[in-house]
N, C-alpha and C positions, 0 to 999 in steps of 0.2 A: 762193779763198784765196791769199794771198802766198806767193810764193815761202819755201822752208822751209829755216836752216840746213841745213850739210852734217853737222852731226851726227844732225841727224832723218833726212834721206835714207841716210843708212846703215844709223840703225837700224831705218830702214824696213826697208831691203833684210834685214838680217840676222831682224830679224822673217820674212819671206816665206820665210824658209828654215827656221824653229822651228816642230816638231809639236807644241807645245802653244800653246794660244790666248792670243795678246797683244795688248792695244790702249794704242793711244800718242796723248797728249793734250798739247795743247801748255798755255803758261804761262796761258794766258787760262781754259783749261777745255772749249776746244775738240776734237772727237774730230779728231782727222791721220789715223789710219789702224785697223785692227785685221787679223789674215791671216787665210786662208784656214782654221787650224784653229781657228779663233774661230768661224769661222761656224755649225757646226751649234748650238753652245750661243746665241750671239746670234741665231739664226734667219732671217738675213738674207746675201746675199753684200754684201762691202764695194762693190763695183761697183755693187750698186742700191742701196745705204743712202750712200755718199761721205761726204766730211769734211763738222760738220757746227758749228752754234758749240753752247755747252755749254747754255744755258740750253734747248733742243731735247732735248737725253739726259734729261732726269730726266723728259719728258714720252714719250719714247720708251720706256725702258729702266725697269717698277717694281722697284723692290729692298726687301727686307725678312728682319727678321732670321730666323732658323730659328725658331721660335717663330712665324712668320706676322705680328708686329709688326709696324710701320712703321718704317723708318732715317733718320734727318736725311742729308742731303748731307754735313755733316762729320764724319758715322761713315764715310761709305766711303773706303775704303784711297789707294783714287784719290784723291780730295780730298784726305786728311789727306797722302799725298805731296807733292802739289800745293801747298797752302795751309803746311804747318810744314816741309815737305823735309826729309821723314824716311819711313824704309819704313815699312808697314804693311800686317799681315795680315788676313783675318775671312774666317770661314765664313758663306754670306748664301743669301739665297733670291731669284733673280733671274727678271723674267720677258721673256722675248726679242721680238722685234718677229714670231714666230711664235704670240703665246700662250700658249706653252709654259711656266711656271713652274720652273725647274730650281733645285736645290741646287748651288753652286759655292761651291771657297774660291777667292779674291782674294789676291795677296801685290801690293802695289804700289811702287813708290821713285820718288825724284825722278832728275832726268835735268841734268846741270851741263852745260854749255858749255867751250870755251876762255874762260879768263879771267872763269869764276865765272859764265857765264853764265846764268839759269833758263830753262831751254829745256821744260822741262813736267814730265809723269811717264809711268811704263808699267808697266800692268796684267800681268800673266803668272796666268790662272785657268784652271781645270779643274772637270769635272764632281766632285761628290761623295758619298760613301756616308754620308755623316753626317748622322743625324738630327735 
């Protein structure tokens, strides 16, 4: 992958310092990164899963609503930041590159540049007790 603004590389860094789990995608839809507290819920360390292009995640990563439904891509939080660049939340049912199917809520936002740039979005989600 190319080289990444210095505003991704920061928010890398400041990601790798956050004990809740965040993943950061770039404008294309691309995964750039996710830390280390992401990992138990995603199943995987980011070291063996690496960046990766987006059309790869939805074959990776199932998601579905709590109800066990199936979710379009422009229900997720990530996307709707991504694609309208605007936050958004959902409580969803995710299942990790461990098998694991976990309950997580999602809040996600877009991510601007200098000079209005669209540089991606970023996930910030947690385990949850919601049924």
């Amino acid at each position: 992958m190319p080289q990444q603004p210095v505003e991704i590389i920061l928010l890398r860094q400041w990601a790798s310092y956050v004990t809740t789990p965040v993943w950061i995608m770039g404008p294309d839809g691309s995964l750039l990164y996710y830390n280390q507290a992401a990992e138990p819920v995603l199943g995987q360390p980011f070291d063996e899963a690496g960046e990766m292009p987006g059309e790869w995640l939805a074959k990776m990563f199932e998601t579905a609503a709590l109800d066990g439904s199936p979710l379009t891509a422009d229900e997720l939080p990530i996307n709707i930041a991504l694609t309208k660049k605007r936050p958004a939340h959902k409580p969803m049912r995710m299942k990790g590159l461990d098998g694991a199917w976990r309950k997580i809520e999602v809040t996600a936002f877009p991510i601007e540049g200098v000079g209005q740039r669209h540089l991606g979005a970023v996930a910030i989600f947690w385990e949850s007790e919601i049924s």
